[in-house]
N, C-alpha and C positions, 0 to 999 in steps of 0.2 A: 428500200435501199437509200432512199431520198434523205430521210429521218438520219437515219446511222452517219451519212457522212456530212450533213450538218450537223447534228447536234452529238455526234459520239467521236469527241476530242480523245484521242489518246489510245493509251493500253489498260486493259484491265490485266491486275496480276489477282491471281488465289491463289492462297499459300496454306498449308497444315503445317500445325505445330506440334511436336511428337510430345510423350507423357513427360519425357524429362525437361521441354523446354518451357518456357514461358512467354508468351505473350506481349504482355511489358516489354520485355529485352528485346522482342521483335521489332514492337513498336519504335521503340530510343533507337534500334538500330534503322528501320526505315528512314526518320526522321534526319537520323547521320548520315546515310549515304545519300542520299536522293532529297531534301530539304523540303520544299515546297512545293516540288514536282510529284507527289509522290501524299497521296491524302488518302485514309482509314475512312474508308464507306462503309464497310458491313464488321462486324466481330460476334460473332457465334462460339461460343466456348473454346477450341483449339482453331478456329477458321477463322481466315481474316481475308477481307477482298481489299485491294486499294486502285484507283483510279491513278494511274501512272500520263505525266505530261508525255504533247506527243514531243516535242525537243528534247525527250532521253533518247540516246541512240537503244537498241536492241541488245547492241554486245556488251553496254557497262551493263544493262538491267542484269542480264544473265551472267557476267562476271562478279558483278558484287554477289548476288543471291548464292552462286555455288560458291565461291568464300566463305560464306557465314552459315553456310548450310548444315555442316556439323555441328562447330561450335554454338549455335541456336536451335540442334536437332528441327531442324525445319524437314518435314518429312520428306513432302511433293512438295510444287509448285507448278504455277502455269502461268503464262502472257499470251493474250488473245488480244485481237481489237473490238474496241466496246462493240456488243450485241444487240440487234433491234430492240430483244429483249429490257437488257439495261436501258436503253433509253427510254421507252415507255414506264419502264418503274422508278428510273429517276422525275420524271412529269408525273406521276401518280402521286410522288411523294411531295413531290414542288406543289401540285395543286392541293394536297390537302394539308400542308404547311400552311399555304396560302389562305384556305376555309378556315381553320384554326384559327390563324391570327384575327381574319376578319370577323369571325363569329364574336371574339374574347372582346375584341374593341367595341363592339354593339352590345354586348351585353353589359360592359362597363359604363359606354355611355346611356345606358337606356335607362339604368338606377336610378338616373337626374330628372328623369322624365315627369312630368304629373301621371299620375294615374289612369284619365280617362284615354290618356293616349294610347293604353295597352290594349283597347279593345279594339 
């Protein structure tokens, strides 16, 4: 419980997007109501997860979302507070960003290296 309420800022929303909507328009529309507050974490072909700041109130999330919910055929949705879960696969994913980057930098620098240093 410790983890989630340090490190899990905010709301998680998941949303479906029905056959006739699109994605994109999801997206331009998140982007429009909710600006900065409001970031594209996951997208799975019609599934899209966004980490919501926690300074949205509750009633704009759910008053925009059921406004556009037709006209973007947005199927479902849901707003939860981030899950222990998310938070350890946002650190999964932080720490192997991290490995990544530091592996590429060593490997880049070690090109320069003489030779006998590899052994």
């Amino acid at each position: 419980m410790f983890l989630c309420c340090r490190y899990g800022e905010g709301y998680t929303l998941m949303l479906r997007v029905g056959n006739m909507g699109s994605p994109p328009e999801v997206a331009t529309f998140m982007a429009a109501a909710f600006g900065q507050s409001a970031i594209l974490t996951e997208q799975h072909l019609n599934q899209m997860e966004y980490q919501l700041a926690p300074t949205l109130p509750l009633s704009i999330i759910f008053r925009r979302l059921q406004a556009a919910k037709e006209t973007l055929d947005i199927e479902d949705y849901s707003v939860s507070q981030t899950t222990l879960d998310q938070v350890t696969s946002s650190f999964i994913l932080l720490y192997q960003t991290n490995l990544t980057t530091s592996l590429s930098l060593l490997i880049s620098r070690s090109r320069h290296l003489p030779w006998y240093l590899y052994f």
